[in-house]
RODREN-311967 format. One line per field, with one value per residue (C-alpha): x, y, z; residue in one letter. Coordinates in nm, 2 decimals, decimal comma. Layout:
! residues N
xx	(X ...)
yy	(Y ...)
zz	(Z ...)
res	(a ...)
END
This chain:
! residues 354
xx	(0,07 0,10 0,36 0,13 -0,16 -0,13 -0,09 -0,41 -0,34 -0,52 -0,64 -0,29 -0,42 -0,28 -0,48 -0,54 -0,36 -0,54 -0,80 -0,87 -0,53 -0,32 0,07 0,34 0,63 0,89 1,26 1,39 1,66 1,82 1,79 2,20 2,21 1,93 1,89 1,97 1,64 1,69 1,35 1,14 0,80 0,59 0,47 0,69 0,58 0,70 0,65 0,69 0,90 0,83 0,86 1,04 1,25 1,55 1,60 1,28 1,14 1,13 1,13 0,96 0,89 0,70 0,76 0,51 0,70 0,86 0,91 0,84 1,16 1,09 1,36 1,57 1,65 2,03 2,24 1,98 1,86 1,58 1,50 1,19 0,81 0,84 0,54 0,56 0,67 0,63 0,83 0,97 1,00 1,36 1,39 1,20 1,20 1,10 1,06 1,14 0,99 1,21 1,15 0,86 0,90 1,25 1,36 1,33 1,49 1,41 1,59 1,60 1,68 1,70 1,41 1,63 1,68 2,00 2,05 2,13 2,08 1,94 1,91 1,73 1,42 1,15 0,96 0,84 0,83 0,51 0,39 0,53 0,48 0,64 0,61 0,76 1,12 1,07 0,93 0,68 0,68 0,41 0,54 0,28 0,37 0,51 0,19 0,37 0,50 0,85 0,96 1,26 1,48 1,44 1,82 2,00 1,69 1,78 1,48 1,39 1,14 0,82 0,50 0,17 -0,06 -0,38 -0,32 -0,14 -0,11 -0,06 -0,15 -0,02 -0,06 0,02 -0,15 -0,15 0,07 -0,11 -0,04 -0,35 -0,27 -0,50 -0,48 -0,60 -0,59 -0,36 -0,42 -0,60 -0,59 -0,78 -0,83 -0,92 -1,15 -0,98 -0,75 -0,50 -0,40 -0,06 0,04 0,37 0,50 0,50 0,49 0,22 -0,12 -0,41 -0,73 -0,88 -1,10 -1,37 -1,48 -1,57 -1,32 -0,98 -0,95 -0,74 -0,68 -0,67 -0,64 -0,70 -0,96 -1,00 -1,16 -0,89 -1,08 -0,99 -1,12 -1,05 -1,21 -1,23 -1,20 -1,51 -1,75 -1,97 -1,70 -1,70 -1,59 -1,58 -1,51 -1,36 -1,26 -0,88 -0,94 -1,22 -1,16 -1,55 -1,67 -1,86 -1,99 -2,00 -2,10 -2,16 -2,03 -2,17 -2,34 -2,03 -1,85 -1,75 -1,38 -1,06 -0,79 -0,64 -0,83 -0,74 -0,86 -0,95 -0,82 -1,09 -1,42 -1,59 -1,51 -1,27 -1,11 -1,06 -1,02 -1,33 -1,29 -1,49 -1,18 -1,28 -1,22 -1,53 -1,59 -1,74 -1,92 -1,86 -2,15 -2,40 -2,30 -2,35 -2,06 -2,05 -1,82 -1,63 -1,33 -1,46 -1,22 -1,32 -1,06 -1,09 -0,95 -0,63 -0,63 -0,55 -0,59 -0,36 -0,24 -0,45 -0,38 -0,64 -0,42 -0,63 -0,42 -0,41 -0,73 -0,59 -0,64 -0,31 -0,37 -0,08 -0,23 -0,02 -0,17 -0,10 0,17 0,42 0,53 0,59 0,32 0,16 0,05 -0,24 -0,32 -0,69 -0,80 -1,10 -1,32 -1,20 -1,05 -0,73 -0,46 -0,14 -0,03 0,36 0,57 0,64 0,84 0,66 0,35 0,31 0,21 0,26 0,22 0,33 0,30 0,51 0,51 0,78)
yy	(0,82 1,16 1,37 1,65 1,48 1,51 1,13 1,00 0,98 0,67 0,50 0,28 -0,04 -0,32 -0,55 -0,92 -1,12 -1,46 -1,45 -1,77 -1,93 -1,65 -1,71 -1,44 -1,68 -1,46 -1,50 -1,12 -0,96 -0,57 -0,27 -0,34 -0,68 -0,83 -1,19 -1,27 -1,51 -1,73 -1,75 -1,53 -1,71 -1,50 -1,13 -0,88 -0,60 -0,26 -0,01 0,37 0,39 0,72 1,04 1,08 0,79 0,85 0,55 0,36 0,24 -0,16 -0,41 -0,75 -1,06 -1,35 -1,70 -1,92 -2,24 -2,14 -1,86 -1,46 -1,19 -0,84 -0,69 -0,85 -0,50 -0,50 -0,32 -0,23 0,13 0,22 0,58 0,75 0,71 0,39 0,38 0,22 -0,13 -0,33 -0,64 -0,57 -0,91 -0,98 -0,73 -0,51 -0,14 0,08 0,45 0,61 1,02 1,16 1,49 1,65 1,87 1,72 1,47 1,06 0,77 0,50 0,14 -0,17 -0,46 -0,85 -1,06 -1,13 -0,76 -0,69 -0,34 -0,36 0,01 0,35 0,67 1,05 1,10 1,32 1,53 1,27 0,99 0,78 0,46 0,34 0,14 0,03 0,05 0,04 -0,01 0,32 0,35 0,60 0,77 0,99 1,33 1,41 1,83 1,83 1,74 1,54 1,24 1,12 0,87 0,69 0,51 0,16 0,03 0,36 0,46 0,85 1,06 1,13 1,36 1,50 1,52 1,74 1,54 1,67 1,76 1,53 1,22 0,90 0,53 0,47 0,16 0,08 -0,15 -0,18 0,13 0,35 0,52 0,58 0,81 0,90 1,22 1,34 1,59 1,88 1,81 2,18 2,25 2,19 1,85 1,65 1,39 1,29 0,98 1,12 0,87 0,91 0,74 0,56 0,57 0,97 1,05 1,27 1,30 1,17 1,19 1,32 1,06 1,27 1,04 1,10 1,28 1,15 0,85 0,66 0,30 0,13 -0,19 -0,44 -0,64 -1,03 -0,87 -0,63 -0,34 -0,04 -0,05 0,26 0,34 0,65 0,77 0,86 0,77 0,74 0,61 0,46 0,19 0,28 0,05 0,22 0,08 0,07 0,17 0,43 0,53 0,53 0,48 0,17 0,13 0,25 0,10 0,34 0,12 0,39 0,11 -0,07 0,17 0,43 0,37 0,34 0,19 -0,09 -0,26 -0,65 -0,87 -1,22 -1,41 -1,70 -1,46 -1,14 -1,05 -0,79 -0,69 -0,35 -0,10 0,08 0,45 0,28 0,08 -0,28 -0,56 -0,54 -0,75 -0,64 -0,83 -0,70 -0,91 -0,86 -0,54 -0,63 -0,54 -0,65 -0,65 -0,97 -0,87 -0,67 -0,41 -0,53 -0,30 0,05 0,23 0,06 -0,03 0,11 -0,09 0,07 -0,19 -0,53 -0,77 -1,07 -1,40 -1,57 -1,89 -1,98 -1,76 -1,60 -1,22 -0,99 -0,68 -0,43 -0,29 0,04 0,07 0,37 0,52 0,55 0,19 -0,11 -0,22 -0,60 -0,80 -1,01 -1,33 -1,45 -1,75 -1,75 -1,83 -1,50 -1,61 -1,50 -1,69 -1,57 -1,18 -1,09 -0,71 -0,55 -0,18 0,15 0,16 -0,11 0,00 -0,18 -0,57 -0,80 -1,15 -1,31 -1,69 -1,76)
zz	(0,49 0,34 0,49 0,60 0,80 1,12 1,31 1,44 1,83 2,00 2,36 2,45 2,65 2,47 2,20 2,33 2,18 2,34 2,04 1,81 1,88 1,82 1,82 1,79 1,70 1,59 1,43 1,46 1,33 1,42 1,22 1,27 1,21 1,00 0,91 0,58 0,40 0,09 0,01 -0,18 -0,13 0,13 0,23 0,25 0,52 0,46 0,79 0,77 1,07 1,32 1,22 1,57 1,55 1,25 1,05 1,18 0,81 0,83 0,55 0,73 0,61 0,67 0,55 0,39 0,49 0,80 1,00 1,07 1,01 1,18 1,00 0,63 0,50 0,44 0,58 0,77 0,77 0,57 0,65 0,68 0,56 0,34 0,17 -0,21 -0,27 -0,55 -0,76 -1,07 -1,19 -1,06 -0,76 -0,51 -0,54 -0,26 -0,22 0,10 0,17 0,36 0,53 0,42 0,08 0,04 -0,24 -0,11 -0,21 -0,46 -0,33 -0,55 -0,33 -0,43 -0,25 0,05 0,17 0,00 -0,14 -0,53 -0,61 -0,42 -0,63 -0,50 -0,64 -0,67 -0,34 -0,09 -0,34 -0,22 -0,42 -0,82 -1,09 -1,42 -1,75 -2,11 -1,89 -1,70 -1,35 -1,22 -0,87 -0,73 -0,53 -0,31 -0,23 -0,60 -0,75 -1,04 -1,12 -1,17 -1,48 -1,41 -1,64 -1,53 -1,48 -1,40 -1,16 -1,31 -1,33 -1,68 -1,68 -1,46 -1,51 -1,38 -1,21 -1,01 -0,60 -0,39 -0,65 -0,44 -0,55 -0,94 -1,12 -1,48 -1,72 -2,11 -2,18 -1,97 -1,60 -1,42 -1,08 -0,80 -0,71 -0,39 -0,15 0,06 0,40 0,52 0,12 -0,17 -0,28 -0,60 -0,75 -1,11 -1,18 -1,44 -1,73 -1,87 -2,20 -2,13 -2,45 -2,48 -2,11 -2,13 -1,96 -2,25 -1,98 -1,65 -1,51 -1,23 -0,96 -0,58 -0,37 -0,30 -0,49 -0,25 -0,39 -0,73 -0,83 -1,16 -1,16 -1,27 -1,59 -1,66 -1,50 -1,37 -0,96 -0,77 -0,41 -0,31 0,07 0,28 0,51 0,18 -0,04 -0,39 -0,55 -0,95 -1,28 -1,52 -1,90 -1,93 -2,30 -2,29 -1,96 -1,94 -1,59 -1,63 -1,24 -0,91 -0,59 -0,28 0,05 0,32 0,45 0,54 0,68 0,36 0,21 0,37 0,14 -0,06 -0,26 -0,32 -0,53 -0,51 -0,81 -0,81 -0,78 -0,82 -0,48 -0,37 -0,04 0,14 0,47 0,53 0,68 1,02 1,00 0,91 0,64 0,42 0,09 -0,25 -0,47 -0,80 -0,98 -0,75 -0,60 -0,21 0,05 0,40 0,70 0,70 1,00 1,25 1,44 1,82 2,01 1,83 2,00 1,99 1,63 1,36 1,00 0,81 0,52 0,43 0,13 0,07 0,00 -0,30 -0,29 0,11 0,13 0,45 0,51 0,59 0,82 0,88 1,26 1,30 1,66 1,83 1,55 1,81 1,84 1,67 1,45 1,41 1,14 1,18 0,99 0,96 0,77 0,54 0,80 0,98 1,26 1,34 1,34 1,40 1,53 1,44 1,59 1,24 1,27 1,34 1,13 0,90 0,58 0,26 0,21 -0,11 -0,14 -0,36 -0,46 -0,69)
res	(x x x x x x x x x x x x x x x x x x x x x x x x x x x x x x x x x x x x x x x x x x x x x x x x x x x x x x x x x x x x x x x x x x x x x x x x x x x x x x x x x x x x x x x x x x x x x x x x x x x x x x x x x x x x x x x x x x x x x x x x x x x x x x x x x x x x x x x x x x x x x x x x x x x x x x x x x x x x x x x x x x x x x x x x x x x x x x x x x x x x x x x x x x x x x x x x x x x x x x x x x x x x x x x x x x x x x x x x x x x x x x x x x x x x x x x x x x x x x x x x x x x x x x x x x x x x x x x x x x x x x x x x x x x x x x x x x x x x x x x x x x x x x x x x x x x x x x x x x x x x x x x x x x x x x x x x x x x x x x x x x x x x x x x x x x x x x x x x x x x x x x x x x x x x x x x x x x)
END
């Protein structure tokens, strides 16, 4: 969530929870005393936590095999506006905002919740990525990005990005950032490219407005959606940087955010802006709804990952914004399943399977 928009305020009656068999079997744990897991085989949940509620940022985490854990971040308190998660290979790092304009936190904790590392970093530090053994962190307000040295977690260097850079992901050598808009402000269409090997910016991609998602396709393509009532879905070549396609999904609902992909076809997942699961076919160009939002008014999709292996769709529901948030499991056939209490505004979701 950037720092500056102001918190979408909705209806409060309560979302059934009596739909398709839903359970909310829970195993919770304290922000002062969360449970400790061994396994690292399941989705990790990261919530923003309330502005209005100090220390509110949750780490959750559900397990494949047995159980659901509201809270595993050790010792506990994650701060404010958690928004970037993503597994190094060994560990999970995770930036933290902070107060808005003022430097955040990077954390790398094992895959049980434990606290390894935690360094300052960067203005509002949003979402990362890594490459050629450094780490890259958008700063929303600082319009940059922030390369960190990836043991010691000290900033190396910054670099000029477009307005409001956000989602970041690295592939081949190259950082591609979306940058996006100041809330009352200007706002931009490109996708900078930064070379990871100088740290400089090499090319400017110009899309639609506010590219607010990106993701690699099965193909090794660049996908980035970008956020509208008529979004976009673009291709783009990793090497070129040519844009290769573009699909219009106003039909659907426009473009929301997060794009996931499905590792055994052409389809891929995301959020529209009407606030729905659609799916893309990238072959054949049709989207469609595939999870509709029945109580509106009461929900809010504000994270989603597709789950090519179980083929089960994850939906971080952040509700109202001013209470705990759920995740919802559907299976393939989109019914739900199952509906856990995550922290304040779920966010961010990772599955690992090692």
């Amino acid at each position: 969530m950037k720092m500056t928009k102001v918190i979408l305020i909705f209806t409060s009656y309560i979302f059934l929870l009596t739909i398709g068999g839903c359970s909310r079997e829970e195993i919770v744990g304290s922000n002062n005393n969360p449970i400790a897991i061994n396994s690292k085989k399941g989705l990790y949940i990261l919530s923003e936590g309330s502005m209005s509620v100090t220390g509110s940022s949750m780490l959750s985490f559900y397990d494949f095999d047995t159980a659901f854990y509201q809270n595993i971040f050790r010792p506990g308190n994650l701060g404010n506006a958690s928004d970037g998660m993503i597994y190094d290979g060994s560990d999970i790092l995770i930036t933290e905002q902070g107060n808005f304009n003022s430097a955040g936190k990077i954390y790398r904790i094992d895959t049980g919740g434990t606290v390894k590392q935690s360094q300052i970093v960067g203005t509002n530090p949003y979402s990362l990525c890594t490459s050629n053994s450094k780490i890259y962190v958008t700063n929303g307000p600082a319009n940059n990005v922030s390369v960190l040295d990836f043991s010691s977690l000290a900033t190396l260097k910054t670099i000029n990005t477009g307005i409001y850079p956000q989602e970041i992901l690295s592939f081949n050598g190259k950082v591609f950032v979306c940058n996006t808009s100041n809330w009352g402000g200007p706002y931009d269409s490109t996708v900078y490219v930064i070379d990871a090997n100088a740290d400089t910016v090499i090319s400017r991609i110009t899309l639609k407005r506010e590219p607010a998602s990106i993701a690699l396709s099965r193909s090794n393509k660049i996908l980035v959606g970008c956020y509208s009532i008529t979004g976009y879905v673009f291709t783009i070549d990793p090497v070129t940087f040519a844009i290769l396609d573009s699909v219009s999904l106003g039909a659907t609902g426009g473009f929301a955010r997060d794009i996931s992909i499905d590792k055994n076809s052409d389809n891929i997942y995301f959020i529209s802006f009407a606030n729905e699961i659609c799916r893309l076919n990238l072959s054949t160009k049709i989207a469609e709804i595939v999870i509709h939002n029945s109580n509106p008014a009461s929900t809010y999709y504000y994270g989603y990952i597709f789950d090519s292996k179980r083929k089960k769709h994850y939906i971080a529901n952040a509700r109202t914004f001013t209470s705990n948030g759920w995740i919802h499991i559907f299976g393939f056939d989109n019914s739900l399943i199952a509906t856990y209490s995550t922290g304040y505004v779920p966010r961010r979701l990772m599955i690992l399977d090692n």
